[in-house]
N, CA, C and O atoms as CSV, one atom per row, in Angstrom:
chain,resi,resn,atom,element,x,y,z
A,1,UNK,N,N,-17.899,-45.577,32.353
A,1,UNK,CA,C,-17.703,-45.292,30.955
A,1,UNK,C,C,-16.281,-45.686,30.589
A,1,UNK,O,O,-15.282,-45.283,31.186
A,2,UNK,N,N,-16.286,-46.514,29.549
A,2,UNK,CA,C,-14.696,-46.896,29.109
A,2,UNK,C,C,-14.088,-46.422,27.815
A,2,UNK,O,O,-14.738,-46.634,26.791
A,3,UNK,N,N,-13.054,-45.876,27.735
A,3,UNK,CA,C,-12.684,-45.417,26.330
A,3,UNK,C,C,-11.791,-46.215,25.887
A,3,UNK,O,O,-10.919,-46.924,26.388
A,4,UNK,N,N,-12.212,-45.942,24.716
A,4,UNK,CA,C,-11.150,-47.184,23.754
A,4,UNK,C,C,-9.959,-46.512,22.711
A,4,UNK,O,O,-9.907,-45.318,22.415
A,5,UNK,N,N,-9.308,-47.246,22.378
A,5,UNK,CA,C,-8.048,-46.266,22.029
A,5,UNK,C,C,-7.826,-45.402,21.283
A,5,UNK,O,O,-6.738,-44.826,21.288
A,6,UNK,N,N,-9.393,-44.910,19.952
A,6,UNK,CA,C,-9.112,-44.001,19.512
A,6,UNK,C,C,-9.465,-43.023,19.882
A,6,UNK,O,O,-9.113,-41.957,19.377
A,7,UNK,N,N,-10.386,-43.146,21.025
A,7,UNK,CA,C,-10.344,-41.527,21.572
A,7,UNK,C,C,-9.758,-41.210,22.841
A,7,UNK,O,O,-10.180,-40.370,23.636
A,8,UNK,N,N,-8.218,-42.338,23.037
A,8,UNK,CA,C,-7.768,-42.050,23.941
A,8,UNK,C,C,-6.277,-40.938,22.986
A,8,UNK,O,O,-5.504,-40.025,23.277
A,9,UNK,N,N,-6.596,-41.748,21.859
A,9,UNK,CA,C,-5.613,-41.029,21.084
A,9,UNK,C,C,-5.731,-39.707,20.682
A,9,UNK,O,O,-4.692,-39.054,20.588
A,10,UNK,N,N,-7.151,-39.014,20.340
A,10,UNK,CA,C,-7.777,-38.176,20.248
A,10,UNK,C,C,-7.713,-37.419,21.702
A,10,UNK,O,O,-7.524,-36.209,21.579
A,11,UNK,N,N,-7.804,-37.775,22.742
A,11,UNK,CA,C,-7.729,-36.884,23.534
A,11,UNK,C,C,-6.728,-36.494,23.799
A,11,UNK,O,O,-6.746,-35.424,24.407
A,12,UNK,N,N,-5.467,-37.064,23.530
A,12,UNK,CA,C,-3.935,-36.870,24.008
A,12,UNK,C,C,-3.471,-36.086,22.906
A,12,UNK,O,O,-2.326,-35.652,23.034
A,13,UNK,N,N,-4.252,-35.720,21.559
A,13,UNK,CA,C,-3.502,-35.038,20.366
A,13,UNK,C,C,-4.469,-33.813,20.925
A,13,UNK,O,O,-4.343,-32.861,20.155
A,14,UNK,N,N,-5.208,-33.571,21.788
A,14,UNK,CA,C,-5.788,-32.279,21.680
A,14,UNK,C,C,-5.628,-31.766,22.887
A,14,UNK,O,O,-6.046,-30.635,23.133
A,15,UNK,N,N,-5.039,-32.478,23.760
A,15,UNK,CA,C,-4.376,-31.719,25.101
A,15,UNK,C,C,-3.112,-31.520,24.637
A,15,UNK,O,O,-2.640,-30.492,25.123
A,16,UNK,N,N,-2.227,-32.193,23.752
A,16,UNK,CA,C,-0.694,-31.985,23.364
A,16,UNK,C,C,-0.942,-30.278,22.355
A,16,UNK,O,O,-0.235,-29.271,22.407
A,17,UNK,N,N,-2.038,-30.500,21.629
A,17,UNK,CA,C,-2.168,-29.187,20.563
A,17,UNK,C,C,-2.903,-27.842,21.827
A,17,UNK,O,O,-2.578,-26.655,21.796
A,18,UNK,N,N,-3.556,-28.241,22.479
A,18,UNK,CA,C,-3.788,-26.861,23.521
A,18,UNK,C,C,-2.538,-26.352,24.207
A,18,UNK,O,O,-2.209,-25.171,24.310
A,19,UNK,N,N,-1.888,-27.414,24.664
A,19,UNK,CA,C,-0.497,-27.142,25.693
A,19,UNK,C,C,0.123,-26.659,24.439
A,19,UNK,O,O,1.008,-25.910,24.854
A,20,UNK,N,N,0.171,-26.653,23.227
A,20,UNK,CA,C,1.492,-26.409,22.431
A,20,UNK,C,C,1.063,-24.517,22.056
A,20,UNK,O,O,1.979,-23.797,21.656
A,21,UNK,N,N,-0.359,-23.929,22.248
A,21,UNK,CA,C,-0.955,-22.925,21.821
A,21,UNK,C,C,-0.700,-22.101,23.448
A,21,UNK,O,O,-0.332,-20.927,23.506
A,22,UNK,N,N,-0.897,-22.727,24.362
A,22,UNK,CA,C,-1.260,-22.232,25.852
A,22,UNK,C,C,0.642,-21.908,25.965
A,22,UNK,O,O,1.131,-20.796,26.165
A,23,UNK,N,N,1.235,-22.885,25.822
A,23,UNK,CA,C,2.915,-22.763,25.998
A,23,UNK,C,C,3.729,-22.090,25.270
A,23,UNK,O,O,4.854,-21.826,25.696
A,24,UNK,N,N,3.286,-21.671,23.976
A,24,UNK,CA,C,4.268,-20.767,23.215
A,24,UNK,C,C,4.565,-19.377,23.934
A,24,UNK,O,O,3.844,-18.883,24.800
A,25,UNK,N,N,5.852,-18.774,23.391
A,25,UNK,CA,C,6.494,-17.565,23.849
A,25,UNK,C,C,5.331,-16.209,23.490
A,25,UNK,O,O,4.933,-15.948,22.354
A,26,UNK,N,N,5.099,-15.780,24.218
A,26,UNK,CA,C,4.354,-14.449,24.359
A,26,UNK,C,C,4.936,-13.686,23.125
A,26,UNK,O,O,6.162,-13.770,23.054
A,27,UNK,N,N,4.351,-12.983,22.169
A,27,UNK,CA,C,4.889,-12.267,20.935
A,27,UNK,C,C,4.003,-10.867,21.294
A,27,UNK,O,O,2.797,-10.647,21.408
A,28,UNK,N,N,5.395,-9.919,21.431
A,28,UNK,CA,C,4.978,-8.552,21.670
A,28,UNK,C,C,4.090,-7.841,20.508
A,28,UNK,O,O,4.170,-8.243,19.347
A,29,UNK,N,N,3.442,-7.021,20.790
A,29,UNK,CA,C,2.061,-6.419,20.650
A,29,UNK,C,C,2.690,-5.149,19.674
A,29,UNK,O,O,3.607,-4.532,20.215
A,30,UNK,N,N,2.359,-4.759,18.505
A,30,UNK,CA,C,2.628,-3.351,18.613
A,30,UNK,C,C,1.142,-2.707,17.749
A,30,UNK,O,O,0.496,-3.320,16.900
A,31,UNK,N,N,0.911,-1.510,18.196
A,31,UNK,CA,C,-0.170,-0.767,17.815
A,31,UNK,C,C,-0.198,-0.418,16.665
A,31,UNK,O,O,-1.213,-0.478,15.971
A,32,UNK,N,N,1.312,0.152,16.142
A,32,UNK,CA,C,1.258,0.590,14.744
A,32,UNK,C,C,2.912,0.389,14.541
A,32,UNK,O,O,3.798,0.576,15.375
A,33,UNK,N,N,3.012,-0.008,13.299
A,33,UNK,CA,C,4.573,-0.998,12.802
A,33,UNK,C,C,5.161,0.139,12.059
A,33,UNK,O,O,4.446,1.099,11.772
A,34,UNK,N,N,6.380,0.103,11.735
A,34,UNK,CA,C,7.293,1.298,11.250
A,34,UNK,C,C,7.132,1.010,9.507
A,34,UNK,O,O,7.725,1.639,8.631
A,35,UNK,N,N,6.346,0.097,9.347
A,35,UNK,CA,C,6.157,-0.855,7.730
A,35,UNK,C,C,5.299,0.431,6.842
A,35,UNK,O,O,5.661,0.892,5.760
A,36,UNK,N,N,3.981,0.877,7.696
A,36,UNK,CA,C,2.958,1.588,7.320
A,36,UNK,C,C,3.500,2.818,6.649
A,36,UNK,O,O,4.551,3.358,6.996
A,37,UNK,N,N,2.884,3.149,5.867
A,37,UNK,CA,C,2.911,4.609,5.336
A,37,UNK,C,C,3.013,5.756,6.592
A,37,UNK,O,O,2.551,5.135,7.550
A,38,UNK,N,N,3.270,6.695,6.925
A,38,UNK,CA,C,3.358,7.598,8.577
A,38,UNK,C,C,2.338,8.929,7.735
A,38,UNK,O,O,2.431,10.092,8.127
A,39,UNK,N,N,1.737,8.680,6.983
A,39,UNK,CA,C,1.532,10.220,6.082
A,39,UNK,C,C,0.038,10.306,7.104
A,39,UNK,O,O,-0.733,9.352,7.207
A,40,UNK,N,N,-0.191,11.832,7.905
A,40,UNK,CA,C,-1.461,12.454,8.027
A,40,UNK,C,C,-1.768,13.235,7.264
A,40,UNK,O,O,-1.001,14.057,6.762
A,41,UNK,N,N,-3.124,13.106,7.000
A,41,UNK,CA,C,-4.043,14.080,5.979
A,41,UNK,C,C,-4.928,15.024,6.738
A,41,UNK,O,O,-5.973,14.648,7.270
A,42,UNK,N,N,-4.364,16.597,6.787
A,42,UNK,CA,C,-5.005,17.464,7.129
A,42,UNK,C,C,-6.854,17.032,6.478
A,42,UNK,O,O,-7.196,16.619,5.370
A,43,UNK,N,N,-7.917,17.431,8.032
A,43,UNK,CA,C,-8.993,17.489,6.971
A,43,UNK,C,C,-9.361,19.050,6.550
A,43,UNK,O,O,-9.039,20.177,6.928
A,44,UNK,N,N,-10.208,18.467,5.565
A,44,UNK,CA,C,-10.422,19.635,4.863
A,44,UNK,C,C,-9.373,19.875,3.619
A,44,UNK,O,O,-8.415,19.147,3.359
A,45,UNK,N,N,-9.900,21.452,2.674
A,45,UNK,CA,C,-9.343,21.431,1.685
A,45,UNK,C,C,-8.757,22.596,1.601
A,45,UNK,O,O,-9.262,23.478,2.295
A,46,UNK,N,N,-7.740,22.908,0.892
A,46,UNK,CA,C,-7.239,24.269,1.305
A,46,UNK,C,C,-6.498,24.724,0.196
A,46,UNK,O,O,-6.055,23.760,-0.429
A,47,UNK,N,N,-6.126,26.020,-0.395
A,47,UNK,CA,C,-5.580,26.205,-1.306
A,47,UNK,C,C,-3.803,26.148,-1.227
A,47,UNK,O,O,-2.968,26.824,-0.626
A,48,UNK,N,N,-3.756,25.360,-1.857
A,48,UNK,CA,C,-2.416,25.394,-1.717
A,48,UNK,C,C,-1.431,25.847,-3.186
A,48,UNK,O,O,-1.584,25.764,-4.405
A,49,UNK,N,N,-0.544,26.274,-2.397
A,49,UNK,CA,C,0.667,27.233,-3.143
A,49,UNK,C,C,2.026,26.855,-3.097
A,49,UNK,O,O,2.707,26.995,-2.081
A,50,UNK,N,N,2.429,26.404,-4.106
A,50,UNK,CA,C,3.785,25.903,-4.340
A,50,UNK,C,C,4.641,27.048,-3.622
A,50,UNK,O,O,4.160,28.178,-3.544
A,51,UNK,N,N,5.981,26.746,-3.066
A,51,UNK,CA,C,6.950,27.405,-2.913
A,51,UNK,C,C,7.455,27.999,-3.892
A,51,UNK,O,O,7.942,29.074,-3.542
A,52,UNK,N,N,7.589,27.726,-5.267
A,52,UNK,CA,C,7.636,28.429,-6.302
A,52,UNK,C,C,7.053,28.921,-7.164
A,52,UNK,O,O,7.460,28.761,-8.314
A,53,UNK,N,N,5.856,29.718,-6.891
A,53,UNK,CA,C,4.987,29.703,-7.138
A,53,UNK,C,C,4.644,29.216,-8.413
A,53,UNK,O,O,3.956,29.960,-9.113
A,54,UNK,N,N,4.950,28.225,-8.815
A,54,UNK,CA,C,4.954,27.416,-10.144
A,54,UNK,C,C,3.192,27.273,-10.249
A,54,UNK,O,O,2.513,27.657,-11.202
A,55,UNK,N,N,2.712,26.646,-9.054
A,55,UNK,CA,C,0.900,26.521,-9.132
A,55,UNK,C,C,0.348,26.879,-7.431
A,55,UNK,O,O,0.890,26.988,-6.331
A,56,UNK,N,N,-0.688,26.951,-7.846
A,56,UNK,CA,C,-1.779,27.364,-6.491
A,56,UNK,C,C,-3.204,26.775,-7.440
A,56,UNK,O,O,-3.642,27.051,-8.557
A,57,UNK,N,N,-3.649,25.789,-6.289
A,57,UNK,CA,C,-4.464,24.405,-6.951
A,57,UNK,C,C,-5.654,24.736,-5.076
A,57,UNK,O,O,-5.394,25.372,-4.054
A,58,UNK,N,N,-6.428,24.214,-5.349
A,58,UNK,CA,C,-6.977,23.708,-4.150
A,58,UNK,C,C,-6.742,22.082,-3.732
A,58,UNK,O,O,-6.966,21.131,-4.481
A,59,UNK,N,N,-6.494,22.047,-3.059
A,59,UNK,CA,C,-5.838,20.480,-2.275
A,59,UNK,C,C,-5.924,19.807,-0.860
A,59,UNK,O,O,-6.590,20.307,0.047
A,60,UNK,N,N,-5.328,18.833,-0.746
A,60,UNK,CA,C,-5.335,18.203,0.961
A,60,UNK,C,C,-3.621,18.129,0.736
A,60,UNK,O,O,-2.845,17.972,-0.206
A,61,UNK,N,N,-3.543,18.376,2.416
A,61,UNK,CA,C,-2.199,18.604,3.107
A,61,UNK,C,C,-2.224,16.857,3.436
A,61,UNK,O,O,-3.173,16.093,3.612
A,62,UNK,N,N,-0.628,16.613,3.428
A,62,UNK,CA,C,-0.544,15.684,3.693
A,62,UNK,C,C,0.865,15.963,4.355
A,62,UNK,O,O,1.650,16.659,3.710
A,63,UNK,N,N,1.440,15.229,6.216
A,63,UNK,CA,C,2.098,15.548,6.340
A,63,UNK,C,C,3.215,13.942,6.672
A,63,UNK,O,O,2.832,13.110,7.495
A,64,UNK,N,N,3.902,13.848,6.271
A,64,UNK,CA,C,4.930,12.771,6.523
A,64,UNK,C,C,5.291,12.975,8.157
A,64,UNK,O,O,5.772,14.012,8.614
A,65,UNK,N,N,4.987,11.865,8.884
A,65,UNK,CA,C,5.203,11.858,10.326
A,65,UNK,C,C,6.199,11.726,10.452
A,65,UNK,O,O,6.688,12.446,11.322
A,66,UNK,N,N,7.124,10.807,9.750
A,66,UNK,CA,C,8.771,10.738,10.082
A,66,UNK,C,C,9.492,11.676,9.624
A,66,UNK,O,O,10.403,12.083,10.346
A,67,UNK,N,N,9.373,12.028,8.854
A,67,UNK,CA,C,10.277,13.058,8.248
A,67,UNK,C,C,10.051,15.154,8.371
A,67,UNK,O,O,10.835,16.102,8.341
A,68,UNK,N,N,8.544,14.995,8.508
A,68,UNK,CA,C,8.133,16.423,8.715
A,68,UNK,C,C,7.188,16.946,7.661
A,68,UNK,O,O,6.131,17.575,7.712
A,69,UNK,N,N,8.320,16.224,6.195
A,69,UNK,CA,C,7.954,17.012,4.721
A,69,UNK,C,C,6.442,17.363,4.743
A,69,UNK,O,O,5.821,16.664,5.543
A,70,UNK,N,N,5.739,18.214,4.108
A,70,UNK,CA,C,4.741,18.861,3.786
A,70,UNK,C,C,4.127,17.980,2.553
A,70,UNK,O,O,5.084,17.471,1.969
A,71,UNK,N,N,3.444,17.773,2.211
A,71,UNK,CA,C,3.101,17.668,0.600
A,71,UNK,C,C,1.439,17.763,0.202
A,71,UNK,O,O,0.470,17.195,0.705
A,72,UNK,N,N,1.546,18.713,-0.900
A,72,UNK,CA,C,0.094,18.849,-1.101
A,72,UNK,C,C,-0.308,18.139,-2.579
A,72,UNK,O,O,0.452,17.987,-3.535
A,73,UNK,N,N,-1.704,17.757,-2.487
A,73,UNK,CA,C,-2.257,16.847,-3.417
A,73,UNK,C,C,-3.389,17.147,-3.998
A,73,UNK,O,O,-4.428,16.719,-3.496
A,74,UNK,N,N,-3.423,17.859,-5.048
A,74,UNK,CA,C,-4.518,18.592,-5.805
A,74,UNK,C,C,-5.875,17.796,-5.752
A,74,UNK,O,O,-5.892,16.568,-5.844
A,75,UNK,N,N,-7.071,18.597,-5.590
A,75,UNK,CA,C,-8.253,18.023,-5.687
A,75,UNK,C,C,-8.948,18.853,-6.844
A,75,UNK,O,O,-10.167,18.729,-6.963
A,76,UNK,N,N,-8.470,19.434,-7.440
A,76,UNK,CA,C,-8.563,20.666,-8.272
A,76,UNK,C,C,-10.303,21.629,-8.126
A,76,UNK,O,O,-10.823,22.449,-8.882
A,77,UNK,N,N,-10.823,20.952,-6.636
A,77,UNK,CA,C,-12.240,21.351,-6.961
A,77,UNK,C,C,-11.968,21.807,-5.363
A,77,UNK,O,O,-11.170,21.196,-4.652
A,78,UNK,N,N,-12.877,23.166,-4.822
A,78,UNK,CA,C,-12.664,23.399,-3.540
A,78,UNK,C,C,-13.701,22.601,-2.579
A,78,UNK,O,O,-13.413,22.607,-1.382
A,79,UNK,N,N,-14.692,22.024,-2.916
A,79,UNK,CA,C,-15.399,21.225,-1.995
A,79,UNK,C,C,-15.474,19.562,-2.214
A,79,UNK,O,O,-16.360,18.749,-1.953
A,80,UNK,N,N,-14.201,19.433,-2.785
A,80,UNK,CA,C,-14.319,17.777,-2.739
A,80,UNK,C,C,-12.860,17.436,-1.665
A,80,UNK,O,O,-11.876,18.166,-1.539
A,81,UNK,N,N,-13.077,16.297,-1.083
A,81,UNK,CA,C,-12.077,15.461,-0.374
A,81,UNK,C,C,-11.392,14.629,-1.598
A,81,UNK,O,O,-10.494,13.858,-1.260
A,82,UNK,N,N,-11.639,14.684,-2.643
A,82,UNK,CA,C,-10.487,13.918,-3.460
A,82,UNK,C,C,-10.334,14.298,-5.015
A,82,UNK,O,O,-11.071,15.209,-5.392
A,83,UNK,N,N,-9.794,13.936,-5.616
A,83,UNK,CA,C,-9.294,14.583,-7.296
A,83,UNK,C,C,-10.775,14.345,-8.006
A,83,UNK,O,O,-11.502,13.352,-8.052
A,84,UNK,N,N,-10.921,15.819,-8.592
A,84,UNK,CA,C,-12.092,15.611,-9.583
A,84,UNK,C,C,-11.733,16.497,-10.714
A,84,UNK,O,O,-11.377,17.675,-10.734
A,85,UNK,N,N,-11.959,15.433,-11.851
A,85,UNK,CA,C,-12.003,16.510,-13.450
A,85,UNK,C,C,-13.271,15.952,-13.945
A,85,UNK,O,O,-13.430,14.755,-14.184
A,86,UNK,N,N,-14.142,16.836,-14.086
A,86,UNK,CA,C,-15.011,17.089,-14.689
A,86,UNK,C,C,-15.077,16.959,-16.510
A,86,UNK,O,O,-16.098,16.840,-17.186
A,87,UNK,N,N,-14.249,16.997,-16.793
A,87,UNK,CA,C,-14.116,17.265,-17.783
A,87,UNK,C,C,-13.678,15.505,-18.550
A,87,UNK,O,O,-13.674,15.149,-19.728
A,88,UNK,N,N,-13.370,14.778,-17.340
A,88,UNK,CA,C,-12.485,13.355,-18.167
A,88,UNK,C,C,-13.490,12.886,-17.559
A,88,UNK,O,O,-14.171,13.433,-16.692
A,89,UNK,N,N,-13.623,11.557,-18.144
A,89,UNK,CA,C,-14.579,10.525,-18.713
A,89,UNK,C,C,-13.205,9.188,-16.925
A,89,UNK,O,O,-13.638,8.380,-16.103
A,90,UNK,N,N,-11.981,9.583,-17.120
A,90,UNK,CA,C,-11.295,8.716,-15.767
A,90,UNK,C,C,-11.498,9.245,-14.901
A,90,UNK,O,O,-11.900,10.408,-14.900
A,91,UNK,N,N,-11.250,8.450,-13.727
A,91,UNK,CA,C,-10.825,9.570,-12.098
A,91,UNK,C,C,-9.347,9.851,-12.393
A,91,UNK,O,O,-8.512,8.959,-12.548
A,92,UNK,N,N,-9.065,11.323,-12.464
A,92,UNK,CA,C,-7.481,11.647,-12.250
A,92,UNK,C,C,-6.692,11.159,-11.504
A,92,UNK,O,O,-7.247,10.741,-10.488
A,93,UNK,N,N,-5.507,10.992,-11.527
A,93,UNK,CA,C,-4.582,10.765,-10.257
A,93,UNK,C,C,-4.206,11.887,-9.751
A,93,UNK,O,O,-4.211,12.736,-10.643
A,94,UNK,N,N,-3.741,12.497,-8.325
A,94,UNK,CA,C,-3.342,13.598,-7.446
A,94,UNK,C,C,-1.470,13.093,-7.813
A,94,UNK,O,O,-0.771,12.131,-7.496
A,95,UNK,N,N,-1.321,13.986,-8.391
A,95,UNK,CA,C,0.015,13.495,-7.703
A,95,UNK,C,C,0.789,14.853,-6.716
A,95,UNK,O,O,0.620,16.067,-6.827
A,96,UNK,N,N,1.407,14.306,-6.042
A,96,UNK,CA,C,1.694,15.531,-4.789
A,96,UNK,C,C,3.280,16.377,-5.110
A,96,UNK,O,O,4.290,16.076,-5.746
A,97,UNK,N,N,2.947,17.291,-4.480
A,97,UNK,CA,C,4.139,18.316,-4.900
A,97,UNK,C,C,4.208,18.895,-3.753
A,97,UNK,O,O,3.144,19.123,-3.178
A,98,UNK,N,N,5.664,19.342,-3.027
A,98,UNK,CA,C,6.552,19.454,-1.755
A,98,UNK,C,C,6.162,20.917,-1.496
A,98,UNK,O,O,6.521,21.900,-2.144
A,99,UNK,N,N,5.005,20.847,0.046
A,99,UNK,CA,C,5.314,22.867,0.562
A,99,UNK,C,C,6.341,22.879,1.231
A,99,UNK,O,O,7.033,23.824,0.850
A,100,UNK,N,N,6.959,22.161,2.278
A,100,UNK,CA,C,7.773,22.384,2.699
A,100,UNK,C,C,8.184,21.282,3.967
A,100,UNK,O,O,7.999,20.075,3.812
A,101,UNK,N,N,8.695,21.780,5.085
A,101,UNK,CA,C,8.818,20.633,6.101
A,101,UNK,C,C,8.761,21.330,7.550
A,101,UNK,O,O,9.092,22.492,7.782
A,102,UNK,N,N,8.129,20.103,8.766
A,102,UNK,CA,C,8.236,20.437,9.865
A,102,UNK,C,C,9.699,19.703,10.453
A,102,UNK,O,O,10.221,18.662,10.053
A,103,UNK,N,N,10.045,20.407,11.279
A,103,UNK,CA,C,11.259,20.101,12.288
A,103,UNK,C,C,11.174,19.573,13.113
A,103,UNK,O,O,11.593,20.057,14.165
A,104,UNK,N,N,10.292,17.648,13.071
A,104,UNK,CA,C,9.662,17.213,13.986
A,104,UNK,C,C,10.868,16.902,15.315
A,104,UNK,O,O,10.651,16.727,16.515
A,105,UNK,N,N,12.282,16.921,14.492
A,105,UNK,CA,C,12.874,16.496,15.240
A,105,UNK,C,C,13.411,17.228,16.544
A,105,UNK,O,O,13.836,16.738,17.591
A,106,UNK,N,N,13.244,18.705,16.112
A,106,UNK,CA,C,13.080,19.673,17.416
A,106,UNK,C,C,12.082,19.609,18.611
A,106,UNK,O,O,12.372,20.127,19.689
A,107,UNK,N,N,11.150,19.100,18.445
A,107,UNK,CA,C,10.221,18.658,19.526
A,107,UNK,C,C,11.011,17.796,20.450
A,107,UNK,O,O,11.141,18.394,21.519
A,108,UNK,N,N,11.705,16.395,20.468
A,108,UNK,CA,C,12.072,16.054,21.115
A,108,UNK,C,C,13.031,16.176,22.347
A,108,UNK,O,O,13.451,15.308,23.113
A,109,UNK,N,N,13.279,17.735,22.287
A,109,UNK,CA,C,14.157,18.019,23.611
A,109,UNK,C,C,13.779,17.750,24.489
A,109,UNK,O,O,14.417,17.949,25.523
């Protein structure tokens, strides 16, 4: 079998493009990037109570992983996972208001 030069050319651009994919520098891996939001959401719904007692709403906990802060986010209904008004024709927005904070940074001793 004899090859002729354009698929000698063809074969040399696709061993040069494998070696160039097979030879690059290894790029470290990470599971989860410091870019992301860090917030966990307690499940479930729970009544929550301002520190001042300004309101007590039923809500989801939400806790900031880097920082500790607390923050709760009204669902104003006790068996829903997210904001419901009944009453509006939109979906509400939650907006969140501060219980307090964990001292994540005491764990690390």
């Amino acid at each position: 079998m004899k090859l002729d030069g354009l698929t000698h050319c063809l074969v040399l651009l696709l061993v040069a493009l494998l070696a160039l994919i097979a030879l690059r520098p290894a790029q470290p891996v990470q599971a989860q990037s410091g870019d992301d939001s860090a917030l966990y959401f307690e499940p479930g719904v729970y009544m929550l109570r301002a520190p001042d007692n300004s309101q007590q709403v039923w809500g989801k906990v939400a806790v900031d992983m880097r920082t500790g802060k607390v923050w709760g986010f009204p669902t104003l209904q006790q068996n829903s996972p997210y904001p419901i008004d009944v009453t509006a024709t939109k979906p509400p927005t939650s907006h969140p208001f501060y219980l307090g904070r964990f001292a994540l940074s005491e764990t690390q001793r």
